[in-house]
C-alpha positions as CSV (number, residue, x, y, z in Angstrom):
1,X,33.3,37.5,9.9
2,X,35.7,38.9,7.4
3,X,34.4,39.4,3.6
4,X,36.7,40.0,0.7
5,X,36.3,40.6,-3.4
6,X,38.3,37.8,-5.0
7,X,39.1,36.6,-8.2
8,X,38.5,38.4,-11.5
9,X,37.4,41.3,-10.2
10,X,40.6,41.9,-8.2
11,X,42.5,41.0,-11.8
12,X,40.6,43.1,-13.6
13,X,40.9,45.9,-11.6
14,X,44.8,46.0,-11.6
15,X,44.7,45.6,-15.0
16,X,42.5,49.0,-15.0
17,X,40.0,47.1,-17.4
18,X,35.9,47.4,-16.7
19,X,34.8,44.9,-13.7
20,X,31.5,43.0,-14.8
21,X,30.8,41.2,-11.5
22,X,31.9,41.0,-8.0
23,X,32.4,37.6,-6.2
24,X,32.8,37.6,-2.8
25,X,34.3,35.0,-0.4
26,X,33.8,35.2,3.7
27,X,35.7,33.9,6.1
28,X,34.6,33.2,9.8
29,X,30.9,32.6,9.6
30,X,28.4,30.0,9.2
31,X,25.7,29.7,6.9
32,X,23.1,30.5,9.8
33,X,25.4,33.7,10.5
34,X,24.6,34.5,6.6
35,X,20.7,33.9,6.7
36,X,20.6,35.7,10.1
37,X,22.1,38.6,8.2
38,X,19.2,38.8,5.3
39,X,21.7,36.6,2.9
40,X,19.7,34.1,0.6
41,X,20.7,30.7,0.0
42,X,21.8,29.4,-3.5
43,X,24.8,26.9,-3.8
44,X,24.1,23.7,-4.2
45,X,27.1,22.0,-3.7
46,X,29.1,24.4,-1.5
47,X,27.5,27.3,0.3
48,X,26.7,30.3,-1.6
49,X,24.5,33.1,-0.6
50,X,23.1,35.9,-2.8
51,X,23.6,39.4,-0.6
52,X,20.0,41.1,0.4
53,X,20.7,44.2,-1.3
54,X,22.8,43.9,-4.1
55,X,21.9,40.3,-5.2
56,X,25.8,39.6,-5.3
57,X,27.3,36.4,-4.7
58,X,29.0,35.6,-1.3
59,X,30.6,31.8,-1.0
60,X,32.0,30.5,2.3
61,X,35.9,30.0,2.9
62,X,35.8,26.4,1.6
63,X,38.3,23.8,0.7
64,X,38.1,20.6,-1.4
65,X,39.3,17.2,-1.8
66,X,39.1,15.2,-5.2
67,X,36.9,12.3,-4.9
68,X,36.8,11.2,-8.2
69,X,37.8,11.6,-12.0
70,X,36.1,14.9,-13.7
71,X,35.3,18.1,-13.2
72,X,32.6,16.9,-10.5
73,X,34.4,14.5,-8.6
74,X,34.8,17.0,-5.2
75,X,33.7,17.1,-1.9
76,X,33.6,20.5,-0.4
77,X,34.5,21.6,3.1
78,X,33.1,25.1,4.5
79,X,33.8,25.9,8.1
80,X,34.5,29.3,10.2
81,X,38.1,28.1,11.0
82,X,39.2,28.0,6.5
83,X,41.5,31.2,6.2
84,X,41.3,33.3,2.5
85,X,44.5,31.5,2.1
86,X,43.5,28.5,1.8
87,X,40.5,29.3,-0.1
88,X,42.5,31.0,-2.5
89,X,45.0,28.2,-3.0
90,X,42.4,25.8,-4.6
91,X,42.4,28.4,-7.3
92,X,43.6,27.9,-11.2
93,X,46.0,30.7,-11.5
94,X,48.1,33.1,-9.8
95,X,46.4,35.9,-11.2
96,X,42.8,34.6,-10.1
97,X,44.1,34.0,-7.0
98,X,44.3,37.8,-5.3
99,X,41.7,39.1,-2.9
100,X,40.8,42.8,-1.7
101,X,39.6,43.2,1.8
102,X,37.4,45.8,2.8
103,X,39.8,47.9,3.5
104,X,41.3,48.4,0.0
105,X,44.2,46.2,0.7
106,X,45.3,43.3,-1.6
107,X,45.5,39.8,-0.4
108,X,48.1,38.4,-2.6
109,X,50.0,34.9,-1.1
110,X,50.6,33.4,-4.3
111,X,52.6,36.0,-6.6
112,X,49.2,37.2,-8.8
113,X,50.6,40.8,-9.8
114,X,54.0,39.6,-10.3
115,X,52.8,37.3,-12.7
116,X,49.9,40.4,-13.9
117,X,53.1,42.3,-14.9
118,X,55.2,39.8,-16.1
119,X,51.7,39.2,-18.6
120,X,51.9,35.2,-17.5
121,X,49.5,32.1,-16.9
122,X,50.4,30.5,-13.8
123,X,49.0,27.5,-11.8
124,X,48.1,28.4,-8.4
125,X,49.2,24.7,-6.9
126,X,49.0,20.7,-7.9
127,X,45.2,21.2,-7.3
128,X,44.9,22.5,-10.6
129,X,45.8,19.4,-12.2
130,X,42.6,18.0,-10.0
131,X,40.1,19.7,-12.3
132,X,39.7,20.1,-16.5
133,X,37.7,22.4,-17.1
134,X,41.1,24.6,-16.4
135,X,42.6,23.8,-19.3
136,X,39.8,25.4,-21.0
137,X,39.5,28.3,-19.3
138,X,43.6,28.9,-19.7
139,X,43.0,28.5,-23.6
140,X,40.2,31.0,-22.4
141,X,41.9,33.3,-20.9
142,X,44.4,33.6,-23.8
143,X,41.9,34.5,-26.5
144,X,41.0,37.5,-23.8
145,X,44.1,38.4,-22.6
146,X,46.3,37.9,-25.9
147,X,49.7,39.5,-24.5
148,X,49.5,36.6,-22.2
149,X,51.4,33.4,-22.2
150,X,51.4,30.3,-20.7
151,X,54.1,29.6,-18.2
152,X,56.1,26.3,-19.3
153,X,55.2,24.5,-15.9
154,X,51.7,25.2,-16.4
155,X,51.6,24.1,-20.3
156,X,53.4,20.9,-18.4
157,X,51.0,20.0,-16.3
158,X,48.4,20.4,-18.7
159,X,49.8,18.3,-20.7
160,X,50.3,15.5,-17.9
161,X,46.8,15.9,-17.3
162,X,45.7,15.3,-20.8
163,X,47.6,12.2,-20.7
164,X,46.4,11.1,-17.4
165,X,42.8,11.2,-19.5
166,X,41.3,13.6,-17.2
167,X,40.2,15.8,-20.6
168,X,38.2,12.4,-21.4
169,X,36.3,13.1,-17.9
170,X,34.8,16.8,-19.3
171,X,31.0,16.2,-20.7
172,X,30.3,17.9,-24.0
173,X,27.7,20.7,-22.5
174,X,31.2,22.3,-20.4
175,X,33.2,21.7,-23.3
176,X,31.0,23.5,-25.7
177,X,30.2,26.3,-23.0
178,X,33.8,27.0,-23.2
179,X,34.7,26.8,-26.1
180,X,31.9,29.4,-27.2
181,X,32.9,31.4,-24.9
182,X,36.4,31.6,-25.8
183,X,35.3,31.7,-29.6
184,X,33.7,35.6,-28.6
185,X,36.7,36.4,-27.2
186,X,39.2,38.8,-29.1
187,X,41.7,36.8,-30.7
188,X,40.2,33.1,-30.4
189,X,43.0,31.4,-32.0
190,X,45.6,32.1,-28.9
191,X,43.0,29.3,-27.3
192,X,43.3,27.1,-29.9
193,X,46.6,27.3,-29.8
194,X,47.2,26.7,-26.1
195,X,44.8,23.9,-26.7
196,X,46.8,22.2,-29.0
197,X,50.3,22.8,-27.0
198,X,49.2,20.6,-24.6
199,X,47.3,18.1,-26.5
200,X,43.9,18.5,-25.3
201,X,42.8,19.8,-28.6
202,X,43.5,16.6,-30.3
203,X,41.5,14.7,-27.1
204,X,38.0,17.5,-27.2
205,X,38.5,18.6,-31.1
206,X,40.2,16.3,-33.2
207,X,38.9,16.6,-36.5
208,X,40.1,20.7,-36.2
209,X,43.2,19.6,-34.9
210,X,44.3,17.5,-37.8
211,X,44.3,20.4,-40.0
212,X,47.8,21.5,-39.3
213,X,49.9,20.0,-41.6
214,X,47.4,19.7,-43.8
215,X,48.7,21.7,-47.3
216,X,46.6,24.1,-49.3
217,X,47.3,25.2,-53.0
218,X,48.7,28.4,-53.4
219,X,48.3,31.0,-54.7
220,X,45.1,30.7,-53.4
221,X,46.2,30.1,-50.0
222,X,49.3,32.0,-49.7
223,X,49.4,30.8,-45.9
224,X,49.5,27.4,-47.3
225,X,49.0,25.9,-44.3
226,X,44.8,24.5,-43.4
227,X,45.2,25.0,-39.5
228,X,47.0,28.6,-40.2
229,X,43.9,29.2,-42.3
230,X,41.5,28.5,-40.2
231,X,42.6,30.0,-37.9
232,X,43.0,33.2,-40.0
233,X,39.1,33.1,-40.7
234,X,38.5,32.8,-37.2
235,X,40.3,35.8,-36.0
236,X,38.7,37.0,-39.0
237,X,35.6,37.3,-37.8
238,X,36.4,38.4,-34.4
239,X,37.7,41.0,-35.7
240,X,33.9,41.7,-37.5
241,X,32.6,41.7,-34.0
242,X,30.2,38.7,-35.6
243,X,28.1,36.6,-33.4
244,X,28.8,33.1,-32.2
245,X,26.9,31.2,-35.2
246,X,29.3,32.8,-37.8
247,X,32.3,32.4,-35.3
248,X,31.2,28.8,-35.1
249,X,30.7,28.6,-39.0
250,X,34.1,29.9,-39.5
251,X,35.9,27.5,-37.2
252,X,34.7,24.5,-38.5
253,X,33.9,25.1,-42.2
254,X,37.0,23.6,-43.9
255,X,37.0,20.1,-41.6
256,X,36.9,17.8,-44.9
257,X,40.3,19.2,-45.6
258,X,42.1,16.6,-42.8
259,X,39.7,14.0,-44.4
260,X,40.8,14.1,-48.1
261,X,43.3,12.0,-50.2
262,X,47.1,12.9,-48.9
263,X,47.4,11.4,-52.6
264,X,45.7,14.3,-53.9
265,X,47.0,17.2,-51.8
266,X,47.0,20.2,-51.8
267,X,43.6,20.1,-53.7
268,X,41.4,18.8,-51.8
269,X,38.6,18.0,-54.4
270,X,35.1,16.9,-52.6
271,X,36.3,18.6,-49.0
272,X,32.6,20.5,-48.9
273,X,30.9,17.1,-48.4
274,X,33.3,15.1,-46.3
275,X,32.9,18.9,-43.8
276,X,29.3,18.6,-43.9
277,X,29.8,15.1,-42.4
278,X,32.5,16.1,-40.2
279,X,30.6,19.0,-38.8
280,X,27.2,17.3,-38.2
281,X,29.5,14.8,-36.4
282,X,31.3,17.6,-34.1
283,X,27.8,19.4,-33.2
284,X,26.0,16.1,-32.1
285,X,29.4,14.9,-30.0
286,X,29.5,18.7,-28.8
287,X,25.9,18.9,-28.2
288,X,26.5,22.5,-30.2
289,X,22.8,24.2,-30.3
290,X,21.2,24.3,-33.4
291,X,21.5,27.9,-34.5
292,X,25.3,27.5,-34.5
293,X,24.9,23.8,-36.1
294,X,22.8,24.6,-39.0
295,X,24.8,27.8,-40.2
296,X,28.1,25.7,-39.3
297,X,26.7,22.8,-41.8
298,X,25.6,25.4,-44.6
299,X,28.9,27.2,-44.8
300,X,30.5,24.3,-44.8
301,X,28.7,22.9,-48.0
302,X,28.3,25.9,-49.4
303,X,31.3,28.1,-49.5
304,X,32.9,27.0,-52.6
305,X,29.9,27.9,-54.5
306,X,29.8,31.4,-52.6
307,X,33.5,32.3,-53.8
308,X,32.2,31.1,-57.2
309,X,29.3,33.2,-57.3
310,X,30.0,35.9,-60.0
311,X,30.3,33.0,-62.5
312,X,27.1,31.1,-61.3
313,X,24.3,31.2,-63.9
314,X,21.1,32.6,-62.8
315,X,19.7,29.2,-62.3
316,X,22.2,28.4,-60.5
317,X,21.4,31.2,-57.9
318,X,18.1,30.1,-57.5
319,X,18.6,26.8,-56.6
320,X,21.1,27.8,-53.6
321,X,18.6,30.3,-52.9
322,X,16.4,27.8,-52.1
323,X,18.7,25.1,-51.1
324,X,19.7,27.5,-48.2
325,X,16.2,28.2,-47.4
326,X,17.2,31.8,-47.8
327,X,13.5,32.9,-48.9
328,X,12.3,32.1,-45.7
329,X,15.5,32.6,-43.4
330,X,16.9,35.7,-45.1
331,X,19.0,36.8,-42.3
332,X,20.9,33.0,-42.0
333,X,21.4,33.6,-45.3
334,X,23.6,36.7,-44.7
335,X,25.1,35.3,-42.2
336,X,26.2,32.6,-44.2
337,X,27.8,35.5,-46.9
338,X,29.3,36.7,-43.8
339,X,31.1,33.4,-42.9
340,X,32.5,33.1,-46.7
341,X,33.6,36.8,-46.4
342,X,35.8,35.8,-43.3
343,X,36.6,32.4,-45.3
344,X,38.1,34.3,-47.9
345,X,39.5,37.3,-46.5
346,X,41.5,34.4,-43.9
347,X,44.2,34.4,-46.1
348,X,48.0,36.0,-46.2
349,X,47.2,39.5,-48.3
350,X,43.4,38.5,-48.7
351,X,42.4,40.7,-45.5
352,X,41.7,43.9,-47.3
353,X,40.3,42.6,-50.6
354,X,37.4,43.1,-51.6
355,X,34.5,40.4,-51.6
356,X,32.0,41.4,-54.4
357,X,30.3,37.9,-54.0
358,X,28.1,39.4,-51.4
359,X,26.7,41.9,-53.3
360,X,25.9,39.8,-55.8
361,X,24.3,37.8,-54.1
362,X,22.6,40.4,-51.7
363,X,21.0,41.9,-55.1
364,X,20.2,38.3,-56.3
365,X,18.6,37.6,-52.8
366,X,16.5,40.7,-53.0
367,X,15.4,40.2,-56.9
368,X,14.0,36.7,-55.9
369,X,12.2,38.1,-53.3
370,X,10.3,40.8,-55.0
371,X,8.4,38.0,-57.3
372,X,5.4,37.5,-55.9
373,X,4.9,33.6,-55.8
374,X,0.5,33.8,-55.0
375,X,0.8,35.5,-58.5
376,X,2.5,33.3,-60.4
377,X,0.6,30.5,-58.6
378,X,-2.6,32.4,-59.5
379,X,-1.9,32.1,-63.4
380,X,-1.3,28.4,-62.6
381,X,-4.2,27.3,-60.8
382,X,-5.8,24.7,-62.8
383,X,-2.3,23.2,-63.3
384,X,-1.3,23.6,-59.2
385,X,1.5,20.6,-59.6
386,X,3.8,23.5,-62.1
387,X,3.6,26.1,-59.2
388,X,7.2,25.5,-58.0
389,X,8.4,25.6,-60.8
390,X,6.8,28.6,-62.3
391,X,7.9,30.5,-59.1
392,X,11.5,29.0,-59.9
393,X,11.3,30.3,-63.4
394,X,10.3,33.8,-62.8
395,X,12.9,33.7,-59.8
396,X,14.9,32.8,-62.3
397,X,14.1,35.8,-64.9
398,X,14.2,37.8,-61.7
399,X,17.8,37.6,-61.0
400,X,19.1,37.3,-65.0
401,X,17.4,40.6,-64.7
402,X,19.4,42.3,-62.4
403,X,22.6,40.6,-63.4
404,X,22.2,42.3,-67.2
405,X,21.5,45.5,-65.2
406,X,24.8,44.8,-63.3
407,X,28.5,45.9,-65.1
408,X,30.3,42.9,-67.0
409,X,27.3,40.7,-65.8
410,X,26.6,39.3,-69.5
411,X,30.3,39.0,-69.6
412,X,30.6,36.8,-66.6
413,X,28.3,34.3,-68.1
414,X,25.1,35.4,-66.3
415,X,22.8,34.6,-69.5
């Protein structure tokens, strides 16, 4: 009984980046040799075992045979007599596909630190065109790694398997898991990009991958470009360090763009409704959880009037105060200036400007606030059907308020 540390650990390792978690692989032993050795049973469809002391995960030598279309059409084969090289082989790439024994020494039969150095994606074997979740995790890999590139055979046979239809075969849950995943990455554009080099982006995501070509009036969009764009406000906020709702906001908030009139390009006048459409349409194909859905939808219907803030009437405020439910989910509100901030810093030379938007509507947030609605409902009680809108009015008075307190805020038509 042989065990070894495969995998991304190994990669990580060479690459002299932090190693999160160990996976194991053993060769030579059965799973009553593990459980005789205080390991604890976990896989369900191959033998895995959790190690007694350090709770670590430790899979059998196993091969596997396609059985049918998907990412769970295998049958799995774990005996004492599978070598590490042929365990390894089943592997996606080259650089996933390295081992370290317990001796320190590298178990490398398939070229993973050539291709390490040579800063390359590389299928393993034909197997990988057996499973799509891959292609994913490529585009993956490529947001994380972004010196990376795909190797031309790979990107090939990627491409042969999106138009063998095994893409169609993923169900939304994996899709969604790795897409998320690859949207916290560092740069998360390099995976829509691989994505949409092999055509699998048009297959999982096709109202996003419409939007290249798709023309944008300049000089407002100097990048001219919707895709580019989008893209732009992705990186955007990866580069905030924001969290996945915002991410997921910023990704899909221009959709109604690749819906509009070609007749009426590049202005693309009612795109905030057609989005909203678009996006409720992507979450419930996607199964996207609701956090990410319901910021997603708001940006999406709400970012033109955002960039249009400083000229919006106090009024005005208000009601997308309340239309955004911001008085009773203040921090989704935020997060919502967030994903305008990285929809309008997106842009060729916008990166650095600033985006006073958010402070004004920060202070108009926090003017609102401060009315206290049980008093003006108090001074309405034997009229209770004019509370709303008594708490609107003085919400109202609240923010023209602070706006006349605010430079050029008469001057920006806030009366």
């Amino acid at each position: 009984m042989k065990t070894y540390i495969v995998g991304g650990a190994v990669r990580d390792e060479l690459l002299g980046l932090p190693v999160q978690d160990h996976d194991h692989v053993v060769v030579g032993a059965t799973p009553d040799d593990m459980i005789a050795r205080g390991f604890t049973p976990v896989g369900k469809d191959f033998p895995v075992f959790l190690h007694p002391v350090t709770h670590e995960e430790y899979a059998l030598a196993r091969t596997e045979r396609k059985t049918a279309p998907g990412y769970k059409g295998f049958v799995f084969h774990a005996e004492p007599d599978i070598t590490l090289e042929q365990d390894l082989v089943r592997r996606d790439l080259t650089i996933n596909a390295m081992a370290r024994g317990e001796d320190g020494a590298i178990v490398d039969p398939f070229g993973g630190q050539r291709d390490l150095q040579a800063q390359v994606f590389r299928h393993v074997s034909e197997a990988f065109a057996e499973d799509p979740v891959r292609i994913l995790r490529v585009a993956r890999f490529a947001a994380r790694f972004t010196q990376f590139t795909v190797a031309p055979e790979t990107n090939a046979l990627m491409r042969r398997m999106v138009d063998a239809g095994e893409v169609d075969a993923l169900v939304p849950e994996r899709v969604w898991q790795e897409l998320a995943r690859g949207l916290m990455e560092r740069q998360p554009s390099r995976m829509f990009q691989v994505l949409r080099d092999c055509g699998a982006l048009e297959r999982i995501l096709p109202e996003l991958n419409v939007l290249w070509g798709v023309p944008q009036p300049a000089p407002h969009h100097p990048e001219i470009d919707t895709g580019a764009h989008v893209m732009m406000v992705v990186d955007y906020a990866a580069r905030r360090g924001y969290g996945l709702p915002i991410r997921c906001a910023a990704l899909l908030h221009d959709l109604g763009k690749g819906a509009t009139d070609p007749q009426h390009w590049p202005k693309h006048l009612g795109h905030e409704a057609l989005s909203v459409k678009l996006v409720e349409q992507v979450c419930r194909r996607l199964k996207i959880p609701n956090e990410c859905r319901d910021l997603a939808v708001m940006t999406a219907r709400e970012h033109g009037n955002v960039a249009r803030a400083l000229e919006l009437r106090p009024n005005t405020i208000v009601t997308l105060l309340e239309r955004c439910d911001a008085f009773r989910k203040p921090q989704r509100f935020i997060d919502l200036l967030h994903a305008c901030e990285c929809d309008q810093r997106g842009r060729t030379g916008f990166e650095d400007q600033p985006f006073p938007q958010e402070d004004c509507l920060r202070d108009a947030l926090r003017a609102a606030q401060a009315v206290n609605a049980g008093d003006v409902a108090r001074r309405h009680v034997d009229q209770p059907q004019r509370i709303p809108e008594a708490v609107h009015a003085a919400r109202v008075d609240a923010v023209r308020n602070v706006k006349r307190g605010t430079a050029g805020g008469a001057a920006s038509g806030m009366d």
